[in-house]
C-alpha positions as CSV (number, residue, x, y, z in Angstrom):
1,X,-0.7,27.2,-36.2
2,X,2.9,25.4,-36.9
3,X,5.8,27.7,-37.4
4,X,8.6,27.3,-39.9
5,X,12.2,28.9,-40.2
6,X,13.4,29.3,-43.7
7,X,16.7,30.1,-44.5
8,X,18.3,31.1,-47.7
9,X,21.8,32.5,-46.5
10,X,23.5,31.0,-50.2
11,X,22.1,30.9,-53.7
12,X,18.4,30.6,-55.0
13,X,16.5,33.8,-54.5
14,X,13.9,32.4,-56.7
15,X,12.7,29.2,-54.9
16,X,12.9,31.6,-51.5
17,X,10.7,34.6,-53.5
18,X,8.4,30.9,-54.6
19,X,8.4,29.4,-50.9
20,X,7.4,33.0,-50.1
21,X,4.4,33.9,-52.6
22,X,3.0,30.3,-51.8
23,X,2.7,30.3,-48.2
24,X,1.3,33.7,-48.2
25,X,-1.8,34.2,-46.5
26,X,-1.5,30.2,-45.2
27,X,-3.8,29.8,-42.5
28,X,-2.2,26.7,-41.2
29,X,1.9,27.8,-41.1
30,X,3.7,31.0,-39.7
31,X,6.9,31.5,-41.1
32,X,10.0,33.6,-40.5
33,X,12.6,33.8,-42.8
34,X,16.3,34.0,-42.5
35,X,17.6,35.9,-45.4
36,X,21.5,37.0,-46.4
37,X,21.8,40.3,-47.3
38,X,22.2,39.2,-50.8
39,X,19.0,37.8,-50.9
40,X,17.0,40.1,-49.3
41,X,18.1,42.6,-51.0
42,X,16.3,40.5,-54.3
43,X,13.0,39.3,-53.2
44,X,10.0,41.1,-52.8
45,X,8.6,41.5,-49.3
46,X,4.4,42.4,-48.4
47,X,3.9,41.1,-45.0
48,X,6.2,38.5,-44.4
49,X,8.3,38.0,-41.8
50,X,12.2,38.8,-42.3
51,X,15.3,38.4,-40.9
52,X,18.8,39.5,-42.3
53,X,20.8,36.8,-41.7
54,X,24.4,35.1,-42.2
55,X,26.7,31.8,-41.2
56,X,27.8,33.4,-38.2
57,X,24.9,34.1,-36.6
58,X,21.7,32.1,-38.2
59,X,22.4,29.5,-35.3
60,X,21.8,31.8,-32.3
61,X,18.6,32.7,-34.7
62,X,17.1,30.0,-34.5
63,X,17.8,29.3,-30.7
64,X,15.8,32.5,-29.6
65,X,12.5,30.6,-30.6
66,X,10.7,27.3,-31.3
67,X,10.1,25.9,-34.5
68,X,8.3,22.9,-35.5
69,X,10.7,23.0,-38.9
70,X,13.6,24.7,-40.2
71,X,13.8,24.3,-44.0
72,X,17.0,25.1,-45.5
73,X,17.0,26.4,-49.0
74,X,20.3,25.4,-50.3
75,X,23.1,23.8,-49.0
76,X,26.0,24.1,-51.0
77,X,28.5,26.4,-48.3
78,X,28.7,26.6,-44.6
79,X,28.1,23.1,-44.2
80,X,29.4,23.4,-40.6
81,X,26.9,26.3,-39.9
82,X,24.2,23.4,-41.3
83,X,25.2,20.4,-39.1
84,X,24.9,22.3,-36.4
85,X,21.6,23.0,-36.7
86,X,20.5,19.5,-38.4
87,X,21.8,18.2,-34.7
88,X,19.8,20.4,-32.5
89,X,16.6,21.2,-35.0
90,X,13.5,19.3,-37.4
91,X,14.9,19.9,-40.2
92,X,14.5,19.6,-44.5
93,X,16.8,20.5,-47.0
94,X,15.8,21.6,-50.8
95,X,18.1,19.5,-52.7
96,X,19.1,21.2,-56.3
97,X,22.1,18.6,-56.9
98,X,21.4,15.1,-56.0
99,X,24.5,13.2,-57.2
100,X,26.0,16.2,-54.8
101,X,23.6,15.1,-51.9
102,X,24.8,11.2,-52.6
103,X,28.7,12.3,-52.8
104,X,31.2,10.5,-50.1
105,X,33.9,12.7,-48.4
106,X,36.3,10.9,-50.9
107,X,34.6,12.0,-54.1
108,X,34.2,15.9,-52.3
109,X,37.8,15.5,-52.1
110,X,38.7,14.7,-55.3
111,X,36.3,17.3,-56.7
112,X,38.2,20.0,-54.9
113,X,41.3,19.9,-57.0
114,X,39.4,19.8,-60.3
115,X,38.7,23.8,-60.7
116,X,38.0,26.7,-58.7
117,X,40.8,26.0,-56.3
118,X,40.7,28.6,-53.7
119,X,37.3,28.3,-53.2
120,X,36.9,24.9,-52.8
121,X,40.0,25.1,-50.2
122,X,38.0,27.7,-48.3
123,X,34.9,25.8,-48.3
124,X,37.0,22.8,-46.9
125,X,39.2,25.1,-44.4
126,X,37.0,27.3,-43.0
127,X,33.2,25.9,-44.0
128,X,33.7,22.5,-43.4
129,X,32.7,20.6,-46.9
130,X,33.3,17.3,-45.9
131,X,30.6,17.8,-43.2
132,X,28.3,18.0,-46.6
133,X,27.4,14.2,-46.4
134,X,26.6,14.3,-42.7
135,X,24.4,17.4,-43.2
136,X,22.1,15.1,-45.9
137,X,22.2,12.3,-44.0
138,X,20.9,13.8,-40.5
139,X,18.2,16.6,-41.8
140,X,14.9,15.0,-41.6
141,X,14.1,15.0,-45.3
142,X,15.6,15.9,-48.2
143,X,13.3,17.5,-51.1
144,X,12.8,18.5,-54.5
145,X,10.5,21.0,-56.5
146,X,10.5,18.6,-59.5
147,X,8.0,15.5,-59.0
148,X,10.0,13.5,-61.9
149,X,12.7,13.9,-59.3
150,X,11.2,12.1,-56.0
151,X,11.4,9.2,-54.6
152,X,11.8,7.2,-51.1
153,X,14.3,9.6,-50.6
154,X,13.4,12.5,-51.8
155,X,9.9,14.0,-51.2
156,X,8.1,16.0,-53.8
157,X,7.5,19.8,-52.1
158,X,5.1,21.6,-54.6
159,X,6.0,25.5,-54.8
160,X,5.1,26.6,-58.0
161,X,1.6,28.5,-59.3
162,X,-0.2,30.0,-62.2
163,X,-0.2,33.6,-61.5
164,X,-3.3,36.0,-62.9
165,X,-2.9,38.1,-65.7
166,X,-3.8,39.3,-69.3
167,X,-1.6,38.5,-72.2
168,X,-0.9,40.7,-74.8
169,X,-1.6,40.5,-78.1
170,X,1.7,40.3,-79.8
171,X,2.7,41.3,-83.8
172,X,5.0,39.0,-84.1
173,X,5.5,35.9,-82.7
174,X,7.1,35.7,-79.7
175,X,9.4,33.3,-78.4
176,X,11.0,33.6,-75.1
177,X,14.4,32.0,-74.2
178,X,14.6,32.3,-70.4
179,X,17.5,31.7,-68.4
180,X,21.2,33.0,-68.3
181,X,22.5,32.8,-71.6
182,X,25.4,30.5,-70.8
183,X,26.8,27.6,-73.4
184,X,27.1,25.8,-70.1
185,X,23.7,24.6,-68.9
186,X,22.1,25.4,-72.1
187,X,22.5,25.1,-75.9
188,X,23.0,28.4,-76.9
189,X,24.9,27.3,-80.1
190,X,21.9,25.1,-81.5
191,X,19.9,28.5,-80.5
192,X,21.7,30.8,-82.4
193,X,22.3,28.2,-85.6
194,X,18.3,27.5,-85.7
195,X,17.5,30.9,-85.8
196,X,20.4,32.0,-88.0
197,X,19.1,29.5,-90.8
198,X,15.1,30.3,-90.5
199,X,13.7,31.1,-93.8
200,X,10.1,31.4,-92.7
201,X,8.1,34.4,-94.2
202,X,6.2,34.8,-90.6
203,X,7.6,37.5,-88.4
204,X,9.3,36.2,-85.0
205,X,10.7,38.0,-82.0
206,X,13.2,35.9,-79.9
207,X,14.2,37.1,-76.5
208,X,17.4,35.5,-74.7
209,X,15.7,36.5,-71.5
210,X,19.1,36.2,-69.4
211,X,22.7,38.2,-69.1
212,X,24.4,37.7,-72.1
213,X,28.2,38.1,-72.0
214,X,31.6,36.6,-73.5
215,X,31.4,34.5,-76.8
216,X,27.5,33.9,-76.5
217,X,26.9,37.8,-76.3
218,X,29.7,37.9,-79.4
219,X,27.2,35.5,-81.2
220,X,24.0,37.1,-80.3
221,X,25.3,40.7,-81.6
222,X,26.5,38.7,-85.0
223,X,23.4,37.0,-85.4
224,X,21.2,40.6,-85.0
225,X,22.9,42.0,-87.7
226,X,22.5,38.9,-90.2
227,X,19.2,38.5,-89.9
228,X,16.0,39.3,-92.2
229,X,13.6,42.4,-91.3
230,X,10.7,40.1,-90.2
231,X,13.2,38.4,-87.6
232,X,14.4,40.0,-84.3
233,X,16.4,38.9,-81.3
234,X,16.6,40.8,-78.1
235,X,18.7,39.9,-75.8
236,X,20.1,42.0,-73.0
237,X,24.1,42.5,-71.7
238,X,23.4,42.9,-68.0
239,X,20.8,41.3,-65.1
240,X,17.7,41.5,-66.1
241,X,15.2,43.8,-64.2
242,X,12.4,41.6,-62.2
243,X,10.2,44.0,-64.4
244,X,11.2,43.2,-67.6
245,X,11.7,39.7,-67.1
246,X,7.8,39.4,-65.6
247,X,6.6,41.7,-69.0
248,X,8.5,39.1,-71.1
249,X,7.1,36.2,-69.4
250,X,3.8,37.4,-69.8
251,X,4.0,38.2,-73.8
252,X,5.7,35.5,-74.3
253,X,3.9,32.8,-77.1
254,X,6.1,29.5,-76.1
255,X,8.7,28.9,-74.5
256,X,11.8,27.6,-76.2
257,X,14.4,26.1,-73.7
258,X,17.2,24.2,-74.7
259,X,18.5,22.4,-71.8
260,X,21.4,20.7,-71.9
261,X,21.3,17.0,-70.8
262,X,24.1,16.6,-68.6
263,X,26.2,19.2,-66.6
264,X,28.1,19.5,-63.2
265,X,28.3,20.8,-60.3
266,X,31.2,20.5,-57.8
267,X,32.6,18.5,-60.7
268,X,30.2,15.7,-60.4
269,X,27.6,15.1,-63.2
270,X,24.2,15.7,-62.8
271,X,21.6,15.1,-65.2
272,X,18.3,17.8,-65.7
273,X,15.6,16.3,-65.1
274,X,16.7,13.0,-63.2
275,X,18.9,14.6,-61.2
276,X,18.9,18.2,-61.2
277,X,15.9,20.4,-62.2
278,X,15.1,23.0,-64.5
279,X,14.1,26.6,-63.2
280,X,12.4,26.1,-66.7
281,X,9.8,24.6,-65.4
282,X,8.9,26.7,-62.5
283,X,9.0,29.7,-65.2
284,X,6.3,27.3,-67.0
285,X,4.2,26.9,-64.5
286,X,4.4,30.7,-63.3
287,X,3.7,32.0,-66.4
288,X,1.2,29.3,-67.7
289,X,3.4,29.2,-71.1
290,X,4.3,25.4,-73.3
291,X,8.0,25.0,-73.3
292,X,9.9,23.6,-76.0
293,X,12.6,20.6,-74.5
294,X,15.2,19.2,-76.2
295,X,13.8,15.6,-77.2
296,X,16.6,13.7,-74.8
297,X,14.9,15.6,-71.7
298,X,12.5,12.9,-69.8
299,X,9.1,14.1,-68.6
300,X,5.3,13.2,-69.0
301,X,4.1,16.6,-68.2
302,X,1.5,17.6,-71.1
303,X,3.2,21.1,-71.5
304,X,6.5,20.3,-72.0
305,X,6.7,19.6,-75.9
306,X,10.0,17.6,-77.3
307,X,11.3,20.2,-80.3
308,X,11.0,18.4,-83.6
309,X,10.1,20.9,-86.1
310,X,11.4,24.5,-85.8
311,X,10.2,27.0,-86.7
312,X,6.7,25.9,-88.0
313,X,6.6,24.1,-84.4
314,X,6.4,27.8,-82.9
315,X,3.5,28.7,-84.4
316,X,1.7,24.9,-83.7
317,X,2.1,25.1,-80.0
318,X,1.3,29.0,-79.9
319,X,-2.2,28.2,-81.0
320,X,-2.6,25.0,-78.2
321,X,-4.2,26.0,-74.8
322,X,-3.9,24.0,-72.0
323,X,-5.4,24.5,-69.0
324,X,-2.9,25.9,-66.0
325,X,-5.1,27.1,-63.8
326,X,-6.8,24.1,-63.1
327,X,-3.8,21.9,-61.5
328,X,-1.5,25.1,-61.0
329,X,-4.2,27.4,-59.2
330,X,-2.3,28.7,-55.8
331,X,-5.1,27.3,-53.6
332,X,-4.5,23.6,-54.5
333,X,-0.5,24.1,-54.6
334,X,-0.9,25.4,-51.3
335,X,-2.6,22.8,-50.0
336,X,-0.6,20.4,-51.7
337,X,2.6,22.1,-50.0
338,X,0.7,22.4,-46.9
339,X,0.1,18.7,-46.6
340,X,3.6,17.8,-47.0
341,X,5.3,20.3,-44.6
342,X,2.2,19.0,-42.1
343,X,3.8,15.8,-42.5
344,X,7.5,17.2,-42.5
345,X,6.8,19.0,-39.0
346,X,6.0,15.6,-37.4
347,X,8.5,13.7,-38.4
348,X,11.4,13.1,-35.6
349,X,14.7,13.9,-36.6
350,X,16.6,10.8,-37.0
351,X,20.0,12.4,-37.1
């Protein structure tokens, strides 16, 4: 049996709680994982093992045992932490940015004058951002969760699955917005105009399934109180609960996700679904539900529908069933994601 080290000590709780439900009960992999308090304190643990976890210490970790691959869930801070290990360990990266993963020391430079001042001057004083490019360049393989997204490059790691469960039968239709409700990585104003200017007799129940706050939460209250009795919004003004968000999921008729076609990060563009993916579609996939895409978003997946026609669109797609279970069923993602970290764990690191 291999053994892995995965560390999340940064950002994405939800590909670490996804790495986590897939390989559980893997009969080929053992892995410990190297959580930040931060994270642990998010993800739900059975029989996993866990380590709490941070920059100054995840080094000496990893040097107390062997492992055939340390996978590295984000690396977007302590980049100096990161070479380190890249030098002295197998190692892959999950790559969320890839314009980021491509940047030169020169355009990491530039970037850190653009916004958020001190704390791009921190990352470059004391966590060693233009060590970034070198951290890329020497990890063993860089991967992404979306297959639209790989290449030579960068090798497609399945994670997600259809999870089991009943769906309830809902009075109205219901049509789930998931995601932080945030003008920035999603068009909240087409959202809230759409819905504003329905004047369909069906009943509808639209949940911004995301914390809510400044001018969009402004918005969402004004909308609430224009609209007719057989239309309601609910939308909520703090985190959402893991609890409510599964229940939500789980009602929910289709998906309606308005993704933006270009944003930035580090104040270099990246483009969803070329290069930066959706957590859209792991929700999707999770939840076995069609999602609505603006038409501008590329993919040939069968259950991702280009919006067209709202509102009557709703109740077309709500009546389509496509079959999840069949490509999405754990067993075959596992093995899928068993096969390529097989192949990940013999690879020798060229750094």
């Amino acid at each position: 049996m291999k053994k892995i080290a995965y560390i999340e000590i940064d950002t994405h709780v939800e590909i670490a709680q996804a790495f986590m439900n897939i390989m559980e009960g893997s009969q080929h992999f053992a892995v410990d994982y190297y959580f930040s308090k931060k994270i642990k304190d998010q993800v739900i643990i059975n029989d996993q093992t866990v380590y709490l976890s941070d920059s100054s210490m995840i080094s000496e970790q990893l040097k107390a045992k062997e492992y055939d691959l340390v996978l590295i869930g984000t690396v977007h801070r302590f980049f100096n932490t990161f070479l380190a290990i890249t030098e002295k360990c197998r190692t892959a990266v999950i790559s969320h940015n890839l314009n980021f993963t491509k940047a030169s020391k020169w355009d990491l430079m530039k970037s850190v004058f653009k916004e958020d001042l001190i704390y791009r001057l921190k990352l470059w004083w004391k966590e060693g951002l233009f060590y970034a490019p070198e951290v890329y360049r020497k990890s063993g393989s860089l991967l992404v969760l979306d297959q639209g997204m790989s290449s030579e490059r960068h090798l497609f790691l399945p994670l997600f699955f259809t999870q089991n469960f009943e769906k309830a039968e809902n009075k109205s239709l219901t049509i789930v917005i998931p995601g932080g409700v945030s003008q920035k990585r999603r068009d909240y104003v087409h959202i809230v105009k759409t819905i504003g200017n329905m004047r369909d007799a069906g009943h509808y129940t639209f949940v911004f399934l995301g914390k809510a706050k400044d001018h969009e939460l402004k918005h969402l209250k004004h909308l609430s109180a224009q609209l007719p009795r057989n239309i309601q919004i609910i939308y909520f003004s703090e985190r959402v609960p893991a609890k409510d968000f599964e229940s939500w999921m789980q009602k929910a008729d289709v998906l309606w996700c308005p993704i933006q076609q270009e944003t930035e990060f580090f104040s270099m563009k990246e483009v969803y679904g070329i290069t930066k993916m959706t957590g859209n579609l792991g929700d999707a996939i999770a939840y076995g539900k069609l999602a609505i895409f603006p038409p501008s978003y590329p993919s040939e997946l069968a259950w991702i529908v280009p919006e067209k026609n709202i509102p009557h669109q709703f109740r077309e797609i709500s009546e389509l069933q496509v079959d999840f279970h069949t490509t999405y069923c754990k067993e075959e993602v596992q093995k899928r994601a068993e096969a390529v970290l097989s192949h990940l764990s013999g690879i020798e690191n060229p750094g």
